[in-house]
C-alpha positions as CSV (number, residue, x, y, z in Angstrom):
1,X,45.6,59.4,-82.8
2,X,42.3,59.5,-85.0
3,X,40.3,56.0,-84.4
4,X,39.8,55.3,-88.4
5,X,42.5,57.6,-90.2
6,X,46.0,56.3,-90.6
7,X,48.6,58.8,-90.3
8,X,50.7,56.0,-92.6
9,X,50.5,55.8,-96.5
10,X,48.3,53.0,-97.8
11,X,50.1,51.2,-100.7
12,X,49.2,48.6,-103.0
13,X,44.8,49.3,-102.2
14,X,42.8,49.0,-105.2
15,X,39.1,48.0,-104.0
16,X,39.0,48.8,-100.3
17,X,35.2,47.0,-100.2
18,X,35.5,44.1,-102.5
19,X,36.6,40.9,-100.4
20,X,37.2,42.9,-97.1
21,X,35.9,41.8,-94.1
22,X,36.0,43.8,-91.0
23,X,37.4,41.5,-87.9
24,X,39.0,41.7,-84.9
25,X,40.0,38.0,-85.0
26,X,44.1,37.6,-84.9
27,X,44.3,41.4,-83.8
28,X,45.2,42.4,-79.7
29,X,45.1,45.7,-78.2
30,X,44.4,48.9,-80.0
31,X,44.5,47.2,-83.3
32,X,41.8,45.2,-82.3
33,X,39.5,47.6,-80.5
34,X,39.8,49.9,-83.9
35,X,37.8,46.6,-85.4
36,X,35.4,46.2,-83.7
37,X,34.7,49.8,-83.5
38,X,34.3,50.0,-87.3
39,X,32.2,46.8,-87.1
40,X,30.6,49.1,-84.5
41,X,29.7,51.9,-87.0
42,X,29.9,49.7,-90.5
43,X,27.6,46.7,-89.8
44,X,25.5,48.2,-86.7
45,X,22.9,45.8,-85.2
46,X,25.5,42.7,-85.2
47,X,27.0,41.2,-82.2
48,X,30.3,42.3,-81.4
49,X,32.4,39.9,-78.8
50,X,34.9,41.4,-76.6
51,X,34.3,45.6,-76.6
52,X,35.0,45.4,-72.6
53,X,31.2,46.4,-70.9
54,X,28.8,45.9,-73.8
55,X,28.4,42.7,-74.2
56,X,25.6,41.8,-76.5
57,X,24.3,45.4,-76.2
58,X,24.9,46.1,-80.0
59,X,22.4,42.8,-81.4
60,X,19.3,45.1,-81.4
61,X,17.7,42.3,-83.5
62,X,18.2,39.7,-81.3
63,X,15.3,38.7,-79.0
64,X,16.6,40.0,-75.5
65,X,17.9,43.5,-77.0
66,X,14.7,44.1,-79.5
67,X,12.2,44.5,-77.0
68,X,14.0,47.8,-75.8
69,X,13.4,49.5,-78.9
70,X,9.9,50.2,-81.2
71,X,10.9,49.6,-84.6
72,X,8.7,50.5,-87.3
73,X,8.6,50.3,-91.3
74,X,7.3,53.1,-93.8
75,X,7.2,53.6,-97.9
76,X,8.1,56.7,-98.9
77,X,10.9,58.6,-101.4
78,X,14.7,59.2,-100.4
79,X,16.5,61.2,-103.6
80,X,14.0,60.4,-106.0
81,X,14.1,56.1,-105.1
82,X,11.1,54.6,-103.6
83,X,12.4,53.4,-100.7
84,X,10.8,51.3,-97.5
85,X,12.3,53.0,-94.3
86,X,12.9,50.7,-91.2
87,X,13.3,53.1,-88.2
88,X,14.3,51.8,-84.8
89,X,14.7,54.1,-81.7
90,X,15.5,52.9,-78.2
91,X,12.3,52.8,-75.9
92,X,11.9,55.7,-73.1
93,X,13.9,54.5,-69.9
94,X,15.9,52.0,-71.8
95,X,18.4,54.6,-73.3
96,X,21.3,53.3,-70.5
97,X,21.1,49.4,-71.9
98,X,21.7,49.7,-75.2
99,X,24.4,50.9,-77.8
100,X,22.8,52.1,-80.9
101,X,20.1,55.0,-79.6
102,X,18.2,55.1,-83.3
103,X,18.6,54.2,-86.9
104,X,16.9,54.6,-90.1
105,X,18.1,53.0,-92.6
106,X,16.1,53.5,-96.3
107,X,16.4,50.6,-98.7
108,X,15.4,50.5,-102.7
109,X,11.6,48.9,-102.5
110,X,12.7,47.0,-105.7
111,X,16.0,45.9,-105.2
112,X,16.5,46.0,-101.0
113,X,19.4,47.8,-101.3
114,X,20.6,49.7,-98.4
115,X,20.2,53.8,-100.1
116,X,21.1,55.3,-96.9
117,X,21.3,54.5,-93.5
118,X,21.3,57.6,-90.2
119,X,22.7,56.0,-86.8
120,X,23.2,57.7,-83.4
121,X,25.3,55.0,-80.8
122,X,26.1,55.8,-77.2
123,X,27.2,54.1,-74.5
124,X,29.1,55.5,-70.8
125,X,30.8,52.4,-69.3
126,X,33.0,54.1,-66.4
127,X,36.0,53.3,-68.1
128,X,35.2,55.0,-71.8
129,X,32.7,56.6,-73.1
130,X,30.7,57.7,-76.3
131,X,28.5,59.5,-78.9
132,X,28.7,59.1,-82.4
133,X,25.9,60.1,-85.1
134,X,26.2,59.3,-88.8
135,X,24.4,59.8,-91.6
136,X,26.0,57.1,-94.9
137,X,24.3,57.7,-98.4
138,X,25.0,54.7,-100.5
139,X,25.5,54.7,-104.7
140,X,26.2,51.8,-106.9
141,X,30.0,51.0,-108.6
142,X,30.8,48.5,-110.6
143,X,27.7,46.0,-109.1
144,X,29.3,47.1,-105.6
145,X,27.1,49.5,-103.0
146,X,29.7,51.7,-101.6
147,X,29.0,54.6,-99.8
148,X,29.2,57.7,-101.5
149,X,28.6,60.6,-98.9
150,X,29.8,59.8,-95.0
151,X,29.1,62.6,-91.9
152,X,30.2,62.0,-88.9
153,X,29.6,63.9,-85.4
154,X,31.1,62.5,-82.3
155,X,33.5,62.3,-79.6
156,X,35.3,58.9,-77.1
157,X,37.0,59.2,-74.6
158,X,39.2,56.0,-72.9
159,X,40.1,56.2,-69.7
160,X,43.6,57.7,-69.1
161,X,43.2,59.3,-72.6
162,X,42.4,62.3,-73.9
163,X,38.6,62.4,-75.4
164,X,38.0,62.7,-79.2
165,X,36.7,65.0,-80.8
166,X,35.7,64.8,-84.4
167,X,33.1,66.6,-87.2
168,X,33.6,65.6,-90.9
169,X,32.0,64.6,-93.9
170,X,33.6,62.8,-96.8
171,X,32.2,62.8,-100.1
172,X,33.3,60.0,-101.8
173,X,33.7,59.8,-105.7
174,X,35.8,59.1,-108.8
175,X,35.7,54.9,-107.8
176,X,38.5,52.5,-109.6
C-alpha cells in the first residue's frame, strides 16, 4: 500500500492546505506513522516524537543536531525570483546520526517565501529503513503558497514488509 496515496475516494475536500495541520496526535498504528512521515517530508527540520529510533534526529536546527551539519546562505536567481538560498548538508562522518542528509531550500529575498525547497533524508534503523530525495517548487493561489511541481525518488522498507519503491512527479495546477 503506497505511504501517501489513498486507494479510497476523497469526498467533500475543497482546500487540502488551508487550515490543515499535519499530526499524529489521536492517530495509533499505521495511521499514525503515515503522519509523522509526511511531517517527515512536508515540514523537515521539526522535531517529530515517536518515529521508533530517531528520536530528535530530524531538529537539524536545534543546538545538539546543528553542529553535525555546515549550513550556509547565498543570493542568487531561482526561475527569474531573486532568491537567498539556505543550504545545509550533513558534516563528513556524521551521515549515520542524522535524518535529513542535505536541503536547499530558495526563498523570495523580498517576501521570505519558501520558492522551492530540494531534500534528501535517510536513516537505517535495523528495523526499517530509508532514502527519499525531493525536489518541491512552490507558486502562489489565492494568498496561499502551495506547491506546484513535487518529484519524488525513494524507497522504505519496514521490517516484515515488503520495501517501497517509488519515482514520480506531480505537477500540480488548475487550484479551486
Amino acid at each position: 500500500m503506497p505511504l501517501f496515496f489513498t486507494n479510497k475516494p476523497v469526498c467533500g475536500e475543497t482546500n487540502l492546505v488551508k487550515g490543515s495541520t499535519i499530526t499524529a496526535q489521536g492517530k495509533s498504528g499505521m495511521e499514525k506513522h503515515k503522519e509523522q512521515l509526511k511531517m517527515l517530508f512536508f515540514n523537515p527540520g521539526k522535531r517529530i516524537n515517536g518515529i521508533p529510533f530517531l528520536g530528535d534526529k530530524t531538529a537539524i536546527y536545534d543546538d545538539d543536531v546543528a553542529d553535525k551539519y555546515d549550513m550556509s546562505i547565498d543570493l542568487d536567481a531561482y526561475n527569474n525570483t531573486s532568491c537567498y538560498i539556505f543550504r545545509q548538508k550533513v558534516k563528513p562522518g556524521k551521515e549515520g546520526e542524522v535524518v535529513v542528509d542535505e536541503m536547499t531550500t530558495w526563498f523570495d529575498d523580498k517576501t521570505y517565501e519558501v520558492i522551492a525547497r530540494n531534500y534528501a533524508l535517510s536513516y537505517d534503523a535495523g528495523v526499517y529503513d530509508f532514502s527519499v530525495h525531493m525536489e518541491v517548487v512552490m507558486t502562489r493561489f489565492n494568498g496561499l503558497t502551495v506547491p506546484s511541481l513535487i518529484r519524488y525518488n525513494g524507497n522504505w522498507k519496514a521490517m516484515f514488509k515488503k520495501r517501497e519503491r517509488g519515482i514520480f512527479t506531480a505537477t500540480l495546477f488548475d487550484f479551486r
